[in-house]
Biopython code that builds the backbone (N, CA, C, O; Angstrom):
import numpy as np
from Bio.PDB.StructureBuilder import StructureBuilder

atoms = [
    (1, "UNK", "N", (-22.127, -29.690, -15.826)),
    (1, "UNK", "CA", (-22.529, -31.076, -15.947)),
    (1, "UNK", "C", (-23.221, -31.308, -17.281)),
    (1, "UNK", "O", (-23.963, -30.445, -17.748)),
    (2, "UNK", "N", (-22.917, -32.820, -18.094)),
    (2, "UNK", "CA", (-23.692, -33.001, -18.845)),
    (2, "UNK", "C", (-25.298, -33.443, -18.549)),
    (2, "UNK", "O", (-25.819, -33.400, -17.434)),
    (3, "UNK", "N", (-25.823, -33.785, -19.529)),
    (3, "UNK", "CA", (-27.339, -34.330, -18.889)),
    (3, "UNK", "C", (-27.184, -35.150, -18.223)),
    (3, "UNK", "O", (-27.668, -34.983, -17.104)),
    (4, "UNK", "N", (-26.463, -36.459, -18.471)),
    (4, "UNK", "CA", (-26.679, -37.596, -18.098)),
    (4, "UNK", "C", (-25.706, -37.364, -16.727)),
    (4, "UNK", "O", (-26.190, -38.132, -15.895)),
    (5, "UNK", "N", (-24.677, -36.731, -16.173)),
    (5, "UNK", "CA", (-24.217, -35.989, -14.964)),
    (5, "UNK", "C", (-25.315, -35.367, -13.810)),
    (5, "UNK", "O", (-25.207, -35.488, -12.589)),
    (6, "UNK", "N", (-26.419, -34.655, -14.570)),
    (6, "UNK", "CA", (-26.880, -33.951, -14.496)),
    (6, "UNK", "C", (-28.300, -35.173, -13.413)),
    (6, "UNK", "O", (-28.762, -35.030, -12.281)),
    (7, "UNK", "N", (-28.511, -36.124, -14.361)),
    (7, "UNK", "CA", (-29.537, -36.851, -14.020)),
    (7, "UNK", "C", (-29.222, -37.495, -12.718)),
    (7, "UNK", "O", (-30.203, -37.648, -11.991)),
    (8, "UNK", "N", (-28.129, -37.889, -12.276)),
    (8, "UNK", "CA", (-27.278, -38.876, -11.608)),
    (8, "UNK", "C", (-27.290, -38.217, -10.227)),
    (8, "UNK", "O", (-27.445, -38.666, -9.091)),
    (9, "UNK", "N", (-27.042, -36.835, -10.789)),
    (9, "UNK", "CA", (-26.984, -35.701, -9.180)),
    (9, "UNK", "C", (-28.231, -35.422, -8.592)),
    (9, "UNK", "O", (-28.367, -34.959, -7.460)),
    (10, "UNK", "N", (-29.351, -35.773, -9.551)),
    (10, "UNK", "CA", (-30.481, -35.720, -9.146)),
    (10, "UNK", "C", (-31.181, -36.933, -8.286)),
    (10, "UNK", "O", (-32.211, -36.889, -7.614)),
    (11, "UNK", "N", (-30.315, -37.995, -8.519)),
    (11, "UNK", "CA", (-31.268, -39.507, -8.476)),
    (11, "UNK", "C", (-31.764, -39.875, -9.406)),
    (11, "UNK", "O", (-32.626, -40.743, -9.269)),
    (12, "UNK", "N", (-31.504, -39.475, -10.494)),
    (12, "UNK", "CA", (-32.653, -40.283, -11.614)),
    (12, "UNK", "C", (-31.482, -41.127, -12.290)),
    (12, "UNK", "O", (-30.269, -40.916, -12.263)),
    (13, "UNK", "N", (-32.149, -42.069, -12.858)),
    (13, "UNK", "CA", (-31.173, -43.207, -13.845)),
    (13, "UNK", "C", (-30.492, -42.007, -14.834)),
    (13, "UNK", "O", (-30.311, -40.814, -14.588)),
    (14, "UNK", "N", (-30.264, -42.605, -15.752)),
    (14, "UNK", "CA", (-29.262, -42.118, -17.172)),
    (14, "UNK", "C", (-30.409, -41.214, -18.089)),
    (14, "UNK", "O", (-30.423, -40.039, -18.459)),
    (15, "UNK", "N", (-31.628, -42.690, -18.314)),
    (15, "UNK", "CA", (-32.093, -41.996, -18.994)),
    (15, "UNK", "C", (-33.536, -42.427, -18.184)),
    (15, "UNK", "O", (-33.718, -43.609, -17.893)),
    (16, "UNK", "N", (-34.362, -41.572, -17.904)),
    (16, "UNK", "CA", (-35.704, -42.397, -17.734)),
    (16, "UNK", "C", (-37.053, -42.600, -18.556)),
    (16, "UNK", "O", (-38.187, -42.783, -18.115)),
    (17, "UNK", "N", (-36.729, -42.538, -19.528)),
    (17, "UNK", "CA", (-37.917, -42.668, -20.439)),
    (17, "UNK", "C", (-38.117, -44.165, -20.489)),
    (17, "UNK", "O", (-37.243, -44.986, -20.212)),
    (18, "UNK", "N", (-39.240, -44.417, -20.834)),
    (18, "UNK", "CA", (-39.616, -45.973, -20.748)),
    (18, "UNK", "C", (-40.684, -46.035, -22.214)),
    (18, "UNK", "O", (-41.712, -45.440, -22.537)),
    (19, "UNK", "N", (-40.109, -46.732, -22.640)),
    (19, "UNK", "CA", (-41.033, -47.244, -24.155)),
    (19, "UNK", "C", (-41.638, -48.206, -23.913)),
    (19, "UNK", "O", (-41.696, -48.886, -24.937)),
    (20, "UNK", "N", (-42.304, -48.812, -22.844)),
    (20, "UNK", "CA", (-43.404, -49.357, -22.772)),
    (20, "UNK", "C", (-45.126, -49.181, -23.203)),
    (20, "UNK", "O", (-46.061, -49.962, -23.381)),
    (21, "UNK", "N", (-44.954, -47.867, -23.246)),
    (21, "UNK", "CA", (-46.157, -47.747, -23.262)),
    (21, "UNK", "C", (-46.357, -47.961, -25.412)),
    (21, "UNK", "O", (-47.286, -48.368, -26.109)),
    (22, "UNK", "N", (-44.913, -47.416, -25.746)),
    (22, "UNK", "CA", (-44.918, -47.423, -27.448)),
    (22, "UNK", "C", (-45.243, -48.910, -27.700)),
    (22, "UNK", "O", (-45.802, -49.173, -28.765)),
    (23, "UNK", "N", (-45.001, -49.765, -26.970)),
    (23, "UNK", "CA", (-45.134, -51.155, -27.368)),
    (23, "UNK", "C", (-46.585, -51.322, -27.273)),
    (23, "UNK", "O", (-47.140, -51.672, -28.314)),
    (24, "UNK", "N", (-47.357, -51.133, -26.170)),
    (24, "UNK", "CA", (-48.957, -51.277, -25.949)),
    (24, "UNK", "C", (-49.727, -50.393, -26.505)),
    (24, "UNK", "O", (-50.948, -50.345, -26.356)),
    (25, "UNK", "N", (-48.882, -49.450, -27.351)),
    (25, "UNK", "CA", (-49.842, -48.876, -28.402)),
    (25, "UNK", "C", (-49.654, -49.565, -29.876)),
    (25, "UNK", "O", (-50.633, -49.612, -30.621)),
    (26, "UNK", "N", (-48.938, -49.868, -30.114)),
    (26, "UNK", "CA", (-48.296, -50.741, -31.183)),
    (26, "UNK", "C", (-49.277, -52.370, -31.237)),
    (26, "UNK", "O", (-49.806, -52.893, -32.218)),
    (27, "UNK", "N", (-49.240, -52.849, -29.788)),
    (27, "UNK", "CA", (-49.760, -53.860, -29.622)),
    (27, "UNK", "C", (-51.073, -53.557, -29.814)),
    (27, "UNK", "O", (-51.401, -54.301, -30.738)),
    (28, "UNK", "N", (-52.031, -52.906, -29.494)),
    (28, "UNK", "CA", (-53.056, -52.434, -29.537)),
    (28, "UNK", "C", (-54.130, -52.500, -31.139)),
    (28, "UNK", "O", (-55.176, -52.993, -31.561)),
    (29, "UNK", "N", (-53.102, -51.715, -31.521)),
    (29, "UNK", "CA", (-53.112, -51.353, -32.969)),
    (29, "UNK", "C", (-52.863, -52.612, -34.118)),
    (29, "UNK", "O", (-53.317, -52.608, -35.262)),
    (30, "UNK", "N", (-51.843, -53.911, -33.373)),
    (30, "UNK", "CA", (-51.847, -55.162, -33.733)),
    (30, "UNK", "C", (-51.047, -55.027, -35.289)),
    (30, "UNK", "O", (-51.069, -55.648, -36.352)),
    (31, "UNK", "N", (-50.287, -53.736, -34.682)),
    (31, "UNK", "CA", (-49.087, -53.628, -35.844)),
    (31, "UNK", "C", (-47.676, -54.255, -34.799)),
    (31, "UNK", "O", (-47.383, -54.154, -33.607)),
    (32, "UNK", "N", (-47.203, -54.770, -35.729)),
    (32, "UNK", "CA", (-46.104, -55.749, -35.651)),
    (32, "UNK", "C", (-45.004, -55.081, -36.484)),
    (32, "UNK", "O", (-44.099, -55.882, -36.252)),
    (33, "UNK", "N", (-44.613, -54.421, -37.067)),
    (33, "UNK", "CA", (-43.319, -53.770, -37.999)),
    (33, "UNK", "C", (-43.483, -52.399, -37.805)),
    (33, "UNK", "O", (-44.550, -51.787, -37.858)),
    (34, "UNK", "N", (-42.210, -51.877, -37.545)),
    (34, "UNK", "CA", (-42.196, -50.218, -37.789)),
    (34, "UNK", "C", (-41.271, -49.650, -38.639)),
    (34, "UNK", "O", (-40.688, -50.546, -39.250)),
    (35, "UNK", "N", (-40.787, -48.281, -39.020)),
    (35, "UNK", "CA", (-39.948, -47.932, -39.474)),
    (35, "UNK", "C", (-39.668, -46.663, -38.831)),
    (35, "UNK", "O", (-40.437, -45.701, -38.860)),
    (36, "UNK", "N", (-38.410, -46.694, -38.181)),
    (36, "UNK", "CA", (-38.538, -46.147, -36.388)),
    (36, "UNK", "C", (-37.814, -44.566, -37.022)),
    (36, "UNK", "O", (-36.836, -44.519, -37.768)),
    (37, "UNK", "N", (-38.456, -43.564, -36.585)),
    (37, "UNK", "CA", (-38.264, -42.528, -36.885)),
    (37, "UNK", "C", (-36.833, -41.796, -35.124)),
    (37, "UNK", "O", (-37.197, -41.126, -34.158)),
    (38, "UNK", "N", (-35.427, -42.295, -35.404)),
    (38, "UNK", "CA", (-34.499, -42.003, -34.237)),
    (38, "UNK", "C", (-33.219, -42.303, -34.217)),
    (38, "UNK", "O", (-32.723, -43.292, -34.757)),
    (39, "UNK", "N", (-32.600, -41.402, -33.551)),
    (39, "UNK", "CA", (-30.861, -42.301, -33.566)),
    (39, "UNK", "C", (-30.477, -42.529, -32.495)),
    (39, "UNK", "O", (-29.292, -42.356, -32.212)),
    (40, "UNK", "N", (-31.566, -43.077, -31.413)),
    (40, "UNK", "CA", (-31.596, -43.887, -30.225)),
    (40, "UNK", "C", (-31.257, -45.346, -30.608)),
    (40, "UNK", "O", (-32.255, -45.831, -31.143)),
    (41, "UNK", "N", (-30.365, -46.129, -30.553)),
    (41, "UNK", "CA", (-29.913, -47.760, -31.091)),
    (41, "UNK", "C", (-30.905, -48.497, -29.404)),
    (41, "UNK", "O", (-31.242, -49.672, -29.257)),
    (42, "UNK", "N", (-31.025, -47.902, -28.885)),
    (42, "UNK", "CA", (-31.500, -48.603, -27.320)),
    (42, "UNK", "C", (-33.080, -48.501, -27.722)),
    (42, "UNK", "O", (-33.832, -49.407, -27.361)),
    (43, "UNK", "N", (-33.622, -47.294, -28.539)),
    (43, "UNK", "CA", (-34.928, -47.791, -28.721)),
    (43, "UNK", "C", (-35.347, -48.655, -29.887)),
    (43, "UNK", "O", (-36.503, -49.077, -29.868)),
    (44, "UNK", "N", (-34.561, -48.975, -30.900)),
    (44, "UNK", "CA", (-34.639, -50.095, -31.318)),
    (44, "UNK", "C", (-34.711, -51.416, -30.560)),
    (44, "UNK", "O", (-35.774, -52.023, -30.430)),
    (45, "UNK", "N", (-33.642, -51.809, -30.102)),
    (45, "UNK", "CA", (-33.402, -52.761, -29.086)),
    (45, "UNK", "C", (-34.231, -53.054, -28.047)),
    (45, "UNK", "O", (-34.325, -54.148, -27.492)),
    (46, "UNK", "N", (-35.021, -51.738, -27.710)),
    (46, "UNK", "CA", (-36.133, -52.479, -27.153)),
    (46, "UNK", "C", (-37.821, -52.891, -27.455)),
    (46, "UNK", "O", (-38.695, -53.492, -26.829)),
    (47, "UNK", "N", (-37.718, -52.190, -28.800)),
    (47, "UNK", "CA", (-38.826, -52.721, -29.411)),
    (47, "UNK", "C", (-38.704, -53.947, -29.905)),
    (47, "UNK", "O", (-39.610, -54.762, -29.731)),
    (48, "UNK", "N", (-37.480, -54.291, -30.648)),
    (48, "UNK", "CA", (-37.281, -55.133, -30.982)),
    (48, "UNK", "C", (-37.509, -56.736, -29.440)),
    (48, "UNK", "O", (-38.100, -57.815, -29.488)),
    (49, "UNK", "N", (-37.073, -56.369, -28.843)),
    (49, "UNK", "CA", (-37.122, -57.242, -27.371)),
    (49, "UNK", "C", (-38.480, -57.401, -27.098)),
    (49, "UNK", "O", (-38.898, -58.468, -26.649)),
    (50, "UNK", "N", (-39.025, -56.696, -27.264)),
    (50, "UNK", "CA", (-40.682, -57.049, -26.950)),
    (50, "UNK", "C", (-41.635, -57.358, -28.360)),
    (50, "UNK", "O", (-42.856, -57.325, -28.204)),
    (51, "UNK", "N", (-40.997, -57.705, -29.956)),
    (51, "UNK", "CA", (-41.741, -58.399, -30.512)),
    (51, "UNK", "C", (-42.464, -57.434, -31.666)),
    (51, "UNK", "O", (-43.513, -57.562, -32.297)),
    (52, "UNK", "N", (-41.155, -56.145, -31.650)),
    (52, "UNK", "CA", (-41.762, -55.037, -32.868)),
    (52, "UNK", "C", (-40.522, -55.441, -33.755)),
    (52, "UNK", "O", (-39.370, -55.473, -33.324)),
    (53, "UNK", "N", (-40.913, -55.758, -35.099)),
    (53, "UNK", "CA", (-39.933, -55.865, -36.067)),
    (53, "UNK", "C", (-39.588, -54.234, -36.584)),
    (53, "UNK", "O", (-40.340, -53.345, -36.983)),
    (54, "UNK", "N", (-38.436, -54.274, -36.427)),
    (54, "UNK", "CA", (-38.002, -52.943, -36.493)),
    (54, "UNK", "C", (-37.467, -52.708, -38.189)),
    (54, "UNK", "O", (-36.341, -53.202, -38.250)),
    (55, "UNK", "N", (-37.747, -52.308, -39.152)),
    (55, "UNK", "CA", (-37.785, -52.915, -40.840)),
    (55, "UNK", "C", (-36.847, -51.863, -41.003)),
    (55, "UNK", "O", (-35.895, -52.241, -41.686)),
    (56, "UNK", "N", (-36.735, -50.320, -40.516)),
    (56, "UNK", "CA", (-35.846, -49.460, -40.937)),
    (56, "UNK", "C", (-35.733, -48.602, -39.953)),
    (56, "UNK", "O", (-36.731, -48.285, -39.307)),
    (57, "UNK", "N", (-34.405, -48.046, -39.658)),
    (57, "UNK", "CA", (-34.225, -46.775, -39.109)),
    (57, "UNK", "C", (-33.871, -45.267, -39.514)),
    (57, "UNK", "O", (-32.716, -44.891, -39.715)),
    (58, "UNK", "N", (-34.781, -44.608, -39.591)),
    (58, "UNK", "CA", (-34.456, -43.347, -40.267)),
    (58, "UNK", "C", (-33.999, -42.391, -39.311)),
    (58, "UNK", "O", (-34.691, -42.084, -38.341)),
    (59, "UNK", "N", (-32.989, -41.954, -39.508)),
    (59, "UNK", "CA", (-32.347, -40.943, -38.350)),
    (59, "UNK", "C", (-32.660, -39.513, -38.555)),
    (59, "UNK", "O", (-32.687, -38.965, -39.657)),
    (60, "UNK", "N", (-32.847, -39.060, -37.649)),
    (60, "UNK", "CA", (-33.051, -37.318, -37.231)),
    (60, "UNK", "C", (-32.100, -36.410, -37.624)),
    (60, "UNK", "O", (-31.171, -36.329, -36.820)),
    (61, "UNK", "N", (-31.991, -35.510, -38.846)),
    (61, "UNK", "CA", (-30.695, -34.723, -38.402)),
    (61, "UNK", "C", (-30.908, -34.114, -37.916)),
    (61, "UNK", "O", (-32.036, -33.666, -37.705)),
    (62, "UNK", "N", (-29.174, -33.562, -37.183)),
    (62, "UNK", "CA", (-28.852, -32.653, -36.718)),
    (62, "UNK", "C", (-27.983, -31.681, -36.658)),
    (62, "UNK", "O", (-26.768, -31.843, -36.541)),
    (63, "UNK", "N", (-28.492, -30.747, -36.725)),
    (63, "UNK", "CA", (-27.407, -29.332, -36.811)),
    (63, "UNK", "C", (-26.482, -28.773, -35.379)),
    (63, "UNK", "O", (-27.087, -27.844, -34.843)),
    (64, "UNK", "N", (-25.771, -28.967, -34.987)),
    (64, "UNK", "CA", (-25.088, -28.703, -33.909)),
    (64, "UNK", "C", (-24.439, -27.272, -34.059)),
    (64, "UNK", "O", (-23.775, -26.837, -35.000)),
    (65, "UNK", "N", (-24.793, -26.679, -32.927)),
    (65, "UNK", "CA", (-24.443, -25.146, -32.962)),
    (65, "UNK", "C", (-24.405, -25.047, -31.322)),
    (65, "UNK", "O", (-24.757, -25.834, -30.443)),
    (66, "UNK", "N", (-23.782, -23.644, -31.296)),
    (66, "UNK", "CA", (-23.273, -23.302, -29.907)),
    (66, "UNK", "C", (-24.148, -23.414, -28.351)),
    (66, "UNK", "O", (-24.014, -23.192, -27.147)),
    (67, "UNK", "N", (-24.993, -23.863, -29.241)),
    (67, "UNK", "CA", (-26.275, -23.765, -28.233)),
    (67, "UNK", "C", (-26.150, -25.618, -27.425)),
    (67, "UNK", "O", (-25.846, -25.886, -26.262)),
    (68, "UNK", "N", (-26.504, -26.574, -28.538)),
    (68, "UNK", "CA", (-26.757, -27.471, -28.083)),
    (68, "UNK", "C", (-25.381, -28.582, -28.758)),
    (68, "UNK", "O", (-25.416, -29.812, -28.814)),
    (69, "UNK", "N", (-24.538, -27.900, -29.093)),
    (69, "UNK", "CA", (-23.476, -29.404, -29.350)),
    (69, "UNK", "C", (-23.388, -29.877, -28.110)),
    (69, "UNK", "O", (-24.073, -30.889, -27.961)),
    (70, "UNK", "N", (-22.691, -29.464, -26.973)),
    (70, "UNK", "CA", (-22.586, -30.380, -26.251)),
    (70, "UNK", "C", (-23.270, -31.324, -25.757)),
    (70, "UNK", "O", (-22.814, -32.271, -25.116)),
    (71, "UNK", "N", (-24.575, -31.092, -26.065)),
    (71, "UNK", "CA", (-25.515, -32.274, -25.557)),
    (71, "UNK", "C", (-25.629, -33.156, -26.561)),
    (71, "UNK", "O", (-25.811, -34.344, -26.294)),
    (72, "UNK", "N", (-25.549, -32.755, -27.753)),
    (72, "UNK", "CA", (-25.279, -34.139, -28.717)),
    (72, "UNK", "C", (-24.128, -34.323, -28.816)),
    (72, "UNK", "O", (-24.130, -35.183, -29.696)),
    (73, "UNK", "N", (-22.987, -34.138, -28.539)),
    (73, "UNK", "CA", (-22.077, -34.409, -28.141)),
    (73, "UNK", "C", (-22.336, -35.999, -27.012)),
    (73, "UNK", "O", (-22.224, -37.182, -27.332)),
    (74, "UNK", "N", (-22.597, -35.560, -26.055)),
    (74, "UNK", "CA", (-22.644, -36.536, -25.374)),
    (74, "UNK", "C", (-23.631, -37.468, -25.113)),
    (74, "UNK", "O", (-23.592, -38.364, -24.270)),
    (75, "UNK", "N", (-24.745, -37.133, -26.087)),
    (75, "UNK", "CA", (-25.302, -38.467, -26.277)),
    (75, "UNK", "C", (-25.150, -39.520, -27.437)),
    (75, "UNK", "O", (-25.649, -40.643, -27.507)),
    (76, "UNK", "N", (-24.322, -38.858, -28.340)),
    (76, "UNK", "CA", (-23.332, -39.495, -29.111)),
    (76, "UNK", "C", (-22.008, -40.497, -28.311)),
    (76, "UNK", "O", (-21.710, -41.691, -28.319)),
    (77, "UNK", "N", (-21.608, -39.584, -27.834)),
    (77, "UNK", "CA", (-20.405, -40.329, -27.605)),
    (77, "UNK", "C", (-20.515, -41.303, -25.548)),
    (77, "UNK", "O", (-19.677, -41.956, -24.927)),
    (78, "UNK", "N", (-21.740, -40.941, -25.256)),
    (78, "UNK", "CA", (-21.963, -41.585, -23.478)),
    (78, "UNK", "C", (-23.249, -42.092, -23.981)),
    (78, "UNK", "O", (-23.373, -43.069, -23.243)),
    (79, "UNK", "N", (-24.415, -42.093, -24.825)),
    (79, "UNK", "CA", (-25.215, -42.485, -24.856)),
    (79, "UNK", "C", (-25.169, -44.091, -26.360)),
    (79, "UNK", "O", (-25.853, -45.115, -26.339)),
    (80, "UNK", "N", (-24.262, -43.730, -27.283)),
    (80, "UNK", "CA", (-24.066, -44.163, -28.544)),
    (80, "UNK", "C", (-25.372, -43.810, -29.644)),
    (80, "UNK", "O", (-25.493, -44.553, -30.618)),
    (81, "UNK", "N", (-26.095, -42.949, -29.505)),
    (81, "UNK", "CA", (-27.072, -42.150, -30.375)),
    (81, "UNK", "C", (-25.819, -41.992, -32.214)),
    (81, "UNK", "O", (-24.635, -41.717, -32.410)),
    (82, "UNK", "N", (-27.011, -42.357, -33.112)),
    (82, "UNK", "CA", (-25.880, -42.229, -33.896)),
    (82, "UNK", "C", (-26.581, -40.753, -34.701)),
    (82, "UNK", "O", (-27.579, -40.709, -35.421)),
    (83, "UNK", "N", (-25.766, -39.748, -34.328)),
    (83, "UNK", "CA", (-25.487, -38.405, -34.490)),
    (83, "UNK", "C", (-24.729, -37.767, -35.495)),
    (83, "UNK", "O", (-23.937, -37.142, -34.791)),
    (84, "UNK", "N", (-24.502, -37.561, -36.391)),
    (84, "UNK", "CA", (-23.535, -37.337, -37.110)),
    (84, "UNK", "C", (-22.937, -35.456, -36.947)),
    (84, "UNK", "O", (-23.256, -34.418, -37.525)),
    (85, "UNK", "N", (-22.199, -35.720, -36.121)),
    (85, "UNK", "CA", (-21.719, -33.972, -35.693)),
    (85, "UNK", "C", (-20.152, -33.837, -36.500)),
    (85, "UNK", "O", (-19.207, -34.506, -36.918)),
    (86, "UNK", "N", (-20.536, -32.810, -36.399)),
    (86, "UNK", "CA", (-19.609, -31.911, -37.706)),
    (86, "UNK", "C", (-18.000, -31.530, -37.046)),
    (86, "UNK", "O", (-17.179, -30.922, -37.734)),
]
sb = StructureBuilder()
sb.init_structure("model")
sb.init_model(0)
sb.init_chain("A")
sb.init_seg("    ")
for serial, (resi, resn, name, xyz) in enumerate(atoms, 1):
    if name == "N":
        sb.init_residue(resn, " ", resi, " ")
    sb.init_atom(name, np.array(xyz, "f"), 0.0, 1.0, " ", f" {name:<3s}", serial, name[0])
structure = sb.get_structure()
């Protein structure tokens, strides 16, 4: 199974992380713009939804090797993470 297979057999959603709390620290802090350190497009989208101007996205590389392609594999291609695999 992949992860997100993996999560499903368990009962859990897809993904369960919740960026709520990044927003009420953000809010807190009474910063309004970030420059989002991810190649999650869904955590943009939801900062952006709750009122964080999102100014740049800098993506994570990644090295894919025998160990973990398949999981970026498929959060590339089931999640839309933008991944750049070899």
């Amino acid at each position: 199974m992949n992860t997100i297979e993996a999560n499903h057999k368990l009962g859990f959603d897809t993904d369960t992380r919740d960026f709520a709390v990044a927003v009420k620290v953000l809010a807190f802090l009474t910063i309004t713009s970030v420059r989002l350190l991810t190649n999650n497009p869904l955590k943009i989208t939801y900062l952006r939804s709750h009122g964080i101007d999102v100014t740049e996205r800098l993506a994570i590389p990644s090295h894919p090797n025998r160990y973990n392609a398949s999981y970026l594999r498929t959060k590339k291609e089931v999640l839309g993470h933008d991944i750049p695999l070899a």
